[in-house]
NUVEX-437611 format. One record per atom (N, C-alpha, C): x, y, z; residue in three letters. Coordinates in pm, whole numbers, plus 50000, padded with zeros to 5 digits. Example, Ala and Ser with C-alpha at 12.3 -4.5 7.8 and 13.67 -1.06 7.14 Angstrom:
BEGIN
513194943150780ALA512304955050780ALA513204967050780ALA512854977550708SER513674989450714SER512905000350787SER
END
This chain:
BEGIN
323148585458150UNK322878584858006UNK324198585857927UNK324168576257822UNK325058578657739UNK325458590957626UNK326458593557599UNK326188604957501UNK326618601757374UNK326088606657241UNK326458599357095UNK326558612457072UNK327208613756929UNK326618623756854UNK325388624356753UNK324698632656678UNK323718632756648UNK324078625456521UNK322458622656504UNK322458615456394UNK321378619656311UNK321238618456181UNK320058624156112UNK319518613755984UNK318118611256009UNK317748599655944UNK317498604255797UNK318098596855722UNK317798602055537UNK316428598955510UNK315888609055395UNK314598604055333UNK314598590355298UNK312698588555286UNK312898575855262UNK312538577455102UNK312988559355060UNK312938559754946UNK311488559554896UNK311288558954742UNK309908560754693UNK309298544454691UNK307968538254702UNK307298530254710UNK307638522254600UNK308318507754604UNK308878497854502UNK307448495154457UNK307138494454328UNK306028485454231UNK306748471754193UNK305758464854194UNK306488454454117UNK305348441854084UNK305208438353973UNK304358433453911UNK305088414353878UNK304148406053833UNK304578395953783UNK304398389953705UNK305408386953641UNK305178376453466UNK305498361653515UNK305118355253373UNK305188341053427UNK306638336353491UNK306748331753588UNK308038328053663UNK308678339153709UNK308778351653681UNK309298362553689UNK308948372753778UNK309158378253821UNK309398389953945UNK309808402453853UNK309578412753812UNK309308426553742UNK309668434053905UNK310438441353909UNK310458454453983UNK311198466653940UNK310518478353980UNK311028490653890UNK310768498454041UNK311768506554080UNK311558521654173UNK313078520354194UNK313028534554270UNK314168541354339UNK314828544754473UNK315708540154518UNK315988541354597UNK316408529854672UNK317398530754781UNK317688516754886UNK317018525055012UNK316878512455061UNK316978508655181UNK317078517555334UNK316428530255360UNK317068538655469UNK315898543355604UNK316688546255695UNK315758547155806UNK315558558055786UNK313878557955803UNK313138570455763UNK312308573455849UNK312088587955905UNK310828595755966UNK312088600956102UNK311018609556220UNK311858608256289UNK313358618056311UNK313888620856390UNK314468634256394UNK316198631156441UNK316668635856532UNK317838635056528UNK317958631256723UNK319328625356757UNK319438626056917UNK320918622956924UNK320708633357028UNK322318636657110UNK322608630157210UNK321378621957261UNK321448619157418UNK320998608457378UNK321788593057410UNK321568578857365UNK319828574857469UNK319128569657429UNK318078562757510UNK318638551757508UNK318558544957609UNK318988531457693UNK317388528957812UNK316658519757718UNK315458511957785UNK316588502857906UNK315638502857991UNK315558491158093UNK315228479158068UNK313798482157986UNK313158471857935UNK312708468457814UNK312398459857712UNK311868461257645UNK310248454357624UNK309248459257619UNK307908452357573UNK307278449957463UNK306658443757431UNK306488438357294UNK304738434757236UNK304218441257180UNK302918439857148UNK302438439056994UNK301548433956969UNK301268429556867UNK300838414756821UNK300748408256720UNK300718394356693UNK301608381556691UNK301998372956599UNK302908363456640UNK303838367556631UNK304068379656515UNK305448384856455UNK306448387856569UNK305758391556707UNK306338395056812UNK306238389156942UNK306058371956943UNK305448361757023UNK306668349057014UNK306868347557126UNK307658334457161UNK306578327857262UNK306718317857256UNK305838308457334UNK306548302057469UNK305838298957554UNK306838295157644UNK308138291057642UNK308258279957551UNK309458272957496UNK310398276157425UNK310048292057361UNK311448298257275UNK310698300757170UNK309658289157124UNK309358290956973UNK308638304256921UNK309028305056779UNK308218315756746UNK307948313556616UNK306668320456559UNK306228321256407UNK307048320456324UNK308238313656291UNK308878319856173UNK309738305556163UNK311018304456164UNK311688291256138UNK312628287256225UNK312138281756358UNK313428282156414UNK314538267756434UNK315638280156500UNK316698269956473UNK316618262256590UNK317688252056565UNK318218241056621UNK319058241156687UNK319068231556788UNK320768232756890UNK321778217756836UNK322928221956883UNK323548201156808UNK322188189456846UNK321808195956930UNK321288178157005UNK319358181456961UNK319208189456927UNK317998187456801UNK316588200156916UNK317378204757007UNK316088216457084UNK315898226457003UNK315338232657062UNK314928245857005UNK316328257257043UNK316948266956926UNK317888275156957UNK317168292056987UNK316358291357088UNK315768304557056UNK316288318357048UNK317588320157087UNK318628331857061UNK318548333756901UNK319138321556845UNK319188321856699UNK317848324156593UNK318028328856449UNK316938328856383UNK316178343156488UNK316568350756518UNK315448360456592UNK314708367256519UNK313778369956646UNK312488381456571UNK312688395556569UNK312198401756501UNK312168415956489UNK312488422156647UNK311508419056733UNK311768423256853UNK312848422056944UNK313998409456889UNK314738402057000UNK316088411156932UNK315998410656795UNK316808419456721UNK317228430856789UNK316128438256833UNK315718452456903UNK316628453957052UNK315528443057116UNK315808433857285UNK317488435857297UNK317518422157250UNK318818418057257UNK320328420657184UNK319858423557049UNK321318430356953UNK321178439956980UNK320718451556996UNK320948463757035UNK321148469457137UNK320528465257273UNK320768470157408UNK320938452657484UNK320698441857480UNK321538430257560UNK320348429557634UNK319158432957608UNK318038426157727UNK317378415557652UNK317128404957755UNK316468393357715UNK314838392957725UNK314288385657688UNK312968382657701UNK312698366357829UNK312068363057909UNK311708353358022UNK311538340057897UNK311178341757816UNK310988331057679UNK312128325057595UNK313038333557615UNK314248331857574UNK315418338257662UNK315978330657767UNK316938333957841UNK318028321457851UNK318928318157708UNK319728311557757UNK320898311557848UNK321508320257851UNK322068324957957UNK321938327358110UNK320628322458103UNK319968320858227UNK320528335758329UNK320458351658217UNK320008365158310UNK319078359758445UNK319628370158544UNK318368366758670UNK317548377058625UNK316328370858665UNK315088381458683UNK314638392858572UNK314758383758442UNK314648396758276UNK313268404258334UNK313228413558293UNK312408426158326UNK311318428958199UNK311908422258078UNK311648426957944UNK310008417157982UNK309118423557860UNK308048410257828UNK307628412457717UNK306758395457662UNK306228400057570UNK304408396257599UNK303848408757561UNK302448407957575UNK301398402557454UNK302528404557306UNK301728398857159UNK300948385957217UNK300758386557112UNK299348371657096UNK299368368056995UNK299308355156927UNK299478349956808UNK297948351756751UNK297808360256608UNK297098361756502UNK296148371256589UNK296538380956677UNK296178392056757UNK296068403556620UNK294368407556620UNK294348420056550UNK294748434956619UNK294558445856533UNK294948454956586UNK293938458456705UNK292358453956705UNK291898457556844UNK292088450256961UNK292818433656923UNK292948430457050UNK294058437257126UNK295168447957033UNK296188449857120UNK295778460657245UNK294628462457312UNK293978470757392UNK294228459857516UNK293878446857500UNK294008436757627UNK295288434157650UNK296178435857583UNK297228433157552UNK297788446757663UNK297458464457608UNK297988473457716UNK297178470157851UNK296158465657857UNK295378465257986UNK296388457158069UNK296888445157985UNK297718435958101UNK298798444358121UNK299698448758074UNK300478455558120UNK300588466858205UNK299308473958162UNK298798483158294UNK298578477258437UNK298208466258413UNK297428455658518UNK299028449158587UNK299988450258536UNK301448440658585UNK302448461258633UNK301448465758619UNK302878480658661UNK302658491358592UNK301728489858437UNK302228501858348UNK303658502158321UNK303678510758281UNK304908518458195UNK306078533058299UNK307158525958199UNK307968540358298UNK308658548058178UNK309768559758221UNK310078563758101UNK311508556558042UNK311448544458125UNK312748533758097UNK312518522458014UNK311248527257978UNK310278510157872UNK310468519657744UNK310968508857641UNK311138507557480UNK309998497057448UNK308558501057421UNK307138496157397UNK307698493757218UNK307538478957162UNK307918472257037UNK306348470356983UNK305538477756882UNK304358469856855UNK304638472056706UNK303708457956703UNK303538455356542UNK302248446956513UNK300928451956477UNK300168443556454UNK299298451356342UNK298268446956267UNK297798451456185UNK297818441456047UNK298418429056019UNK298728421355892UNK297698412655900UNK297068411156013UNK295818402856011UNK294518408055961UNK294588416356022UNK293208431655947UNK293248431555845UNK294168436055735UNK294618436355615UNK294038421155551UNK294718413555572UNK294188396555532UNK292918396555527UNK292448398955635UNK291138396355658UNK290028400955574UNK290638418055529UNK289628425455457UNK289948425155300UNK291038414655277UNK291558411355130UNK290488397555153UNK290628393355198UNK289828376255200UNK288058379155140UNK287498392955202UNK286228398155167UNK285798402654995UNK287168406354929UNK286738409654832UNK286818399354743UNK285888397254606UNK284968410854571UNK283578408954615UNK283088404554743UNK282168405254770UNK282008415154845UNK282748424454895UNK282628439354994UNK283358443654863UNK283038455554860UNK283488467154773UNK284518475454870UNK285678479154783UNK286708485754825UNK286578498954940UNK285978505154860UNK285048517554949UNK285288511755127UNK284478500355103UNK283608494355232UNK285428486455355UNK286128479155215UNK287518475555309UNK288548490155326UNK288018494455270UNK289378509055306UNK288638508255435UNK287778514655461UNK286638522155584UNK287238511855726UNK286998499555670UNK287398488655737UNK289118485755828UNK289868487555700UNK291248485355755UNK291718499655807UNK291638513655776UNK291448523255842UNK291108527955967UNK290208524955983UNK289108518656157UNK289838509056253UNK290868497656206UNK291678493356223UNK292998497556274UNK293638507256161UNK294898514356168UNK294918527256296UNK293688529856309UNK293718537556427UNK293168534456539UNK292538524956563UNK292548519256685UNK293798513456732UNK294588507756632UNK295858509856685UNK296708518556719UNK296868529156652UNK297608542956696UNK297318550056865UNK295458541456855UNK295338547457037UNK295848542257095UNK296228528157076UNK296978518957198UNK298408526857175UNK298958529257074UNK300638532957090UNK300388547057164UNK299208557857171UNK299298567057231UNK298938564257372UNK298618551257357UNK298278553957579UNK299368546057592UNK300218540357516UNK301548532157605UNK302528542557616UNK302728555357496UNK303138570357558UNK302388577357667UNK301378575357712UNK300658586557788UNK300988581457936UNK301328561057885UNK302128557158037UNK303288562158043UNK304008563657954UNK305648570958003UNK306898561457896UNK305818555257811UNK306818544257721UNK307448550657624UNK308438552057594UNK309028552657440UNK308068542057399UNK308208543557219UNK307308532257172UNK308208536356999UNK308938522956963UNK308558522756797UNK307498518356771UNK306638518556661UNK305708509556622UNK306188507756473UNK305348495256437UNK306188495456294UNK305418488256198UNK304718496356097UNK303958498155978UNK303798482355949UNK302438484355888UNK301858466155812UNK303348461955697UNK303708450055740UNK304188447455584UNK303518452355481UNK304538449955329UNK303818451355177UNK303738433455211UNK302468429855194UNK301768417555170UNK301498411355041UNK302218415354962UNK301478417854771UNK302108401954786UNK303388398554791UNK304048387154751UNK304058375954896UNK303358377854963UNK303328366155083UNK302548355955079UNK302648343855064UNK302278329154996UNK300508328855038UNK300248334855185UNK298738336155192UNK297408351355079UNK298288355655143UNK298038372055026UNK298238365354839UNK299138364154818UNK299208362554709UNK298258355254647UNK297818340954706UNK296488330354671UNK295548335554677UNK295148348254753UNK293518354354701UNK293038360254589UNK292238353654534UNK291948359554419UNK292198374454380UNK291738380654473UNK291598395954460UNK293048400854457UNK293638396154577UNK294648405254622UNK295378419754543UNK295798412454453UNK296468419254321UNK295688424354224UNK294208424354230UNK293598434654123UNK294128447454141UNK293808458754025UNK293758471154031UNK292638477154063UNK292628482054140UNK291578488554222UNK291758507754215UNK290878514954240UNK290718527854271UNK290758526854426UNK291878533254445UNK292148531154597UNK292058546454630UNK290818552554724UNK290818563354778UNK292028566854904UNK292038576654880UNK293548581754921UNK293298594754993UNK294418596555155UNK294098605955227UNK293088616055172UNK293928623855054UNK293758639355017UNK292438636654927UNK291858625754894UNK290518625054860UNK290888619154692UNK292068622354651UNK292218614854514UNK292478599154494UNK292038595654389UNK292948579154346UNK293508576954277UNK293808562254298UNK295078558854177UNK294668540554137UNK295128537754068UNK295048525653997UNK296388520854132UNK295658508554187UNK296848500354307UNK296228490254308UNK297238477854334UNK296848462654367UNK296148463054521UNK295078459254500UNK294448459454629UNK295088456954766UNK295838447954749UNK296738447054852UNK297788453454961UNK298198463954810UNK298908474254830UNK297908485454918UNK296488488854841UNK295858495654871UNK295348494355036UNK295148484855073UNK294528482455197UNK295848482255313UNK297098482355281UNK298528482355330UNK298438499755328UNK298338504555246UNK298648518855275UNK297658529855342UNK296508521755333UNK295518530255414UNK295518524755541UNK295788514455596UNK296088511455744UNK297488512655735UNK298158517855725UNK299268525855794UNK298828540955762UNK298248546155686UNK298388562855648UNK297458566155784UNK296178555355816UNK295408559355957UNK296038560556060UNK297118548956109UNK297898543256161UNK299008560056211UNK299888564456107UNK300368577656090UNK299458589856151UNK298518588056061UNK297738597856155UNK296938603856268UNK297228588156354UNK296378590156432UNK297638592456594UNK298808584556554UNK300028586856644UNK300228599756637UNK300968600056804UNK301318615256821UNK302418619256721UNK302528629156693UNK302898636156621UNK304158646756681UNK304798647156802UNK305568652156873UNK307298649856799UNK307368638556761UNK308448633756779UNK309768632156890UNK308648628856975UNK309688625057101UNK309568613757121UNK308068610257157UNK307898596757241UNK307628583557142UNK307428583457038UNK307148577256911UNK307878577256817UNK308158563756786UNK308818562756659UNK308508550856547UNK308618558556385UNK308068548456325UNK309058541856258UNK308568530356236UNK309338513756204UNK308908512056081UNK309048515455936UNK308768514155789UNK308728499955778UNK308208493555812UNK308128478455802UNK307468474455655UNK306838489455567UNK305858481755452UNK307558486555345UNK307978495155386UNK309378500355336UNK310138492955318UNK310598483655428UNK311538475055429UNK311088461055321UNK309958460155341UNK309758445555261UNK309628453855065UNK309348461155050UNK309298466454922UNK310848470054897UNK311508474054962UNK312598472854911UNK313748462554903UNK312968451254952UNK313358436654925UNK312888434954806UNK311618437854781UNK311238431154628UNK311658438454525UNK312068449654575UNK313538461854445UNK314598454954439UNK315118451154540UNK316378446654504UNK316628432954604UNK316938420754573UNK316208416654589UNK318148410154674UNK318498411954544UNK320188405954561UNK321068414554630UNK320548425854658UNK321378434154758UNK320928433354873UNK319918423254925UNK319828421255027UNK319758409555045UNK320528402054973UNK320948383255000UNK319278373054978UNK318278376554930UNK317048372254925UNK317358364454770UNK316838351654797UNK316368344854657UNK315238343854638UNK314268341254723UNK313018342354668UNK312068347454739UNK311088356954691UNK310338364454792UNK308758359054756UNK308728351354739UNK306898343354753UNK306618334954771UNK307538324554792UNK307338311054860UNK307678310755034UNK307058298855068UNK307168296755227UNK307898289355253UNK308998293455336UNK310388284055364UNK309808271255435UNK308838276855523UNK308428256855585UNK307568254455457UNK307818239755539UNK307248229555487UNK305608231455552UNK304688228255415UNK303208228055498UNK302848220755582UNK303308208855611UNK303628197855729UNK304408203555861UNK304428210755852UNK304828224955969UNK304858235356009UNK303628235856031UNK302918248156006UNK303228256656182UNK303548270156179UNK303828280156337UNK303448272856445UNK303558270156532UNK305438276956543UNK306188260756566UNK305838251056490UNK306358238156484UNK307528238056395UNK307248243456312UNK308248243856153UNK310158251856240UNK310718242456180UNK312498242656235UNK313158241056087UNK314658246856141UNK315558243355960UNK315778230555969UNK314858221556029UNK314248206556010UNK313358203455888UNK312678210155906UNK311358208355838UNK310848220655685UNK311828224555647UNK311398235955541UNK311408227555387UNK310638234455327UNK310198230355220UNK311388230355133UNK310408219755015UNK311768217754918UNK312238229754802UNK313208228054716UNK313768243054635UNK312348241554547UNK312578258154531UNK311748262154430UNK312168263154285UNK311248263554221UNK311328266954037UNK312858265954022UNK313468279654077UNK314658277454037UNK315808267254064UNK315228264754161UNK316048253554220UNK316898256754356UNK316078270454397UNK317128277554543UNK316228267754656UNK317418262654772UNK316918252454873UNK316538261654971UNK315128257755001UNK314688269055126UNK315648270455221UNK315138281455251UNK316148288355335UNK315588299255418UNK315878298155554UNK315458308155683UNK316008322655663UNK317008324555605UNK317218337455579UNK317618341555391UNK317488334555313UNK317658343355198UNK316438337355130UNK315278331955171UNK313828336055149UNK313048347455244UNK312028351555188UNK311438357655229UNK310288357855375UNK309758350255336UNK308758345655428UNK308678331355497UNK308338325255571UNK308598314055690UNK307008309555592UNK305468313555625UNK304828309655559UNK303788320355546UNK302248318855507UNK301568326555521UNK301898339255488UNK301638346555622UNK301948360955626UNK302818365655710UNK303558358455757UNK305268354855870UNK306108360355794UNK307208368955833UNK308238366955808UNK309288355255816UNK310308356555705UNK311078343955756UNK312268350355912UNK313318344355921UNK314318352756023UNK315018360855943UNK315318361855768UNK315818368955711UNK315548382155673UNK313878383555682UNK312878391555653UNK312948396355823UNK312888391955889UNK312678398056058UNK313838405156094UNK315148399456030UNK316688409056084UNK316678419955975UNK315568421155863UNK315708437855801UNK314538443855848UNK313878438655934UNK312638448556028UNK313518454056117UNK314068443456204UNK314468444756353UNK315798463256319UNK316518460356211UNK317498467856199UNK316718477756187UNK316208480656109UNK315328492956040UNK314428498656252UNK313778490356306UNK313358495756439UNK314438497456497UNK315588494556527UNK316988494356609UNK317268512456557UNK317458508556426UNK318178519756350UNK317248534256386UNK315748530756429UNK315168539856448UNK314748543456655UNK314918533456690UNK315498534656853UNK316598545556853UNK317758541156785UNK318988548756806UNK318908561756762UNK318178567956660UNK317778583056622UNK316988587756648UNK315898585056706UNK314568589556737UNK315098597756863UNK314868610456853UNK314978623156962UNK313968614757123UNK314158604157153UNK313538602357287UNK314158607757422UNK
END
């Protein structure tokens, strides 16, 4: 084992609001950008492996491709090193392990996998640990990557206002902790595990088109009180607050990934983190996952900024773009490297 000195993760900042006028983007809160939760470590963790569960956000396909925008090589293939995902970020910039999906370098024999599934809810990620139980389980040399839950959320925004709020909290909640059991039995195999919170969905090109999304709603809340929240928001914070509560609570074997953190404090500041626009979809709709390349992205927006894989926001839908995936990936890295494992 390696030895570091300690490190200690700063509070996090307070929850960005941010509302919209015509053409305009409104944001008001406090705070940047910091890795939050989570304790301190003296003694570096160095995975063997890394595994990867969840939906597309964390899915390469045989061929390299993945949900989001990828790049190109001179002679027009797929660059799957480049443009990475949250997970490869993790994988590969931080500790140098590859994924069998992406091995240009042609490593012998990568160890790493990924088990996601494209538009995988939070209960399919149960088949998802079964296979991996089913290929070895877990040791205490596996760094377990999950992220799923943005489909749940969608799903129970798509219902209203024909389900009453009451009825989608109950819903995406029920959700948020059936996921927390899977991150507790991939610890109970012997995994480290980040997991890492639903995006803020308020401004993502599919979310945003539902009627509802953005009403103000009475959003019931842990401690039994409410508050006036865009539904969106609302159903984002109660599948992660389940999500929180239902993970162990040790702070050893678990660590959390502010993923609804990171995208809200894109929409705070928007220019301190190289982003021009956070609600349009860098592909083109004529290229829709995981086809869409910096071939095929859509044309400039309003303002006239030319899409772009990393200083837009989102790829399409409810995807990150690769610009939006390298301030997840850092934020889980940043929390690999401090998390007392």
């Amino acid at each position: 084992m390696t030895t570091a000195s300690a490190q200690t993760a700063a509070p996090c900042p307070a929850r960005a609001s941010w509302r919209r006028w015509p053409g305009v983007l409104l944001l008001a809160a406090s705070g940047l950008l910091a890795a939050c939760g989570g304790g301190s470590q003296t003694t570096l963790f160095i995975p063997d492996r890394v595994l990867a569960f969840g939906d597309e956000s964390s899915y390469l396909d045989s061929t390299g491709r993945k949900y989001s925008v990828n790049a190109l090589t001179a002679t027009g293939g797929i660059d799957c090193a480049s443009n990475a995902l949250w997970v490869q970020v993790v994988a590969t910039g931080r500790y140098g392990l590859v994924f069998p999906e992406c091995n240009p370098n042609a490593v012998a024999n990568p160890t790493s996998r990924i088990r996601a599934q494209p538009l995988a809810r939070a209960a399919g990620v149960a088949a998802q640990v079964d296979a991996q139980i089913a290929a070895g389980g877990f040791t205490a040399r596996d760094l377990s990557l999950v992220m799923a839950g943005t489909h749940d959320v969608a799903d129970a925004l798509a219902l209203y206002p024909a389900t009453d709020v009451a009825t989608l909290v109950a819903q995406v909640s029920a959700a948020g902790r059936a996921l927390g059991r899977e991150v507790n039995r991939m610890a109970d195999g012997g995994s480290r595990v980040i997991v890492a919170t639903v995006i803020d969905l308020q401004a993502s090109p599919q979310v945003a088109a539902l009627p509802g999304a953005n009403s103000q709603v009475s959003c019931p809340r842990v401690q039994g009180e409410s508050e006036p929240l865009a539904l969106s928001v609302c159903l984002v914070d109660r599948f992660n607050a389940a999500l929180r509560t239902t993970i162990y609570n040790d702070g050893r074997r678990i660590g959390l990934a502010r993923g609804d953190s990171v995208v809200r404090n894109v929409l705070q500041f928007p220019s301190v983190y190289g982003f021009r626009n956070l609600t349009s979809a860098a592909c083109a709709s004529t290229a829709p996952a995981p086809t869409c390349t910096s071939a095929t992205l859509a044309g400039p927006d309003a303002s006239g900024n030319p899409a772009s894989a990393t200083n837009w926001l989102w790829s399409q839908g409810v995807q990150l773009s690769p610009g939006g995936h390298a301030q997840l990936g850092t934020e889980a890295a940043n929390r690999a490297a401090t998390n007392p494992f």
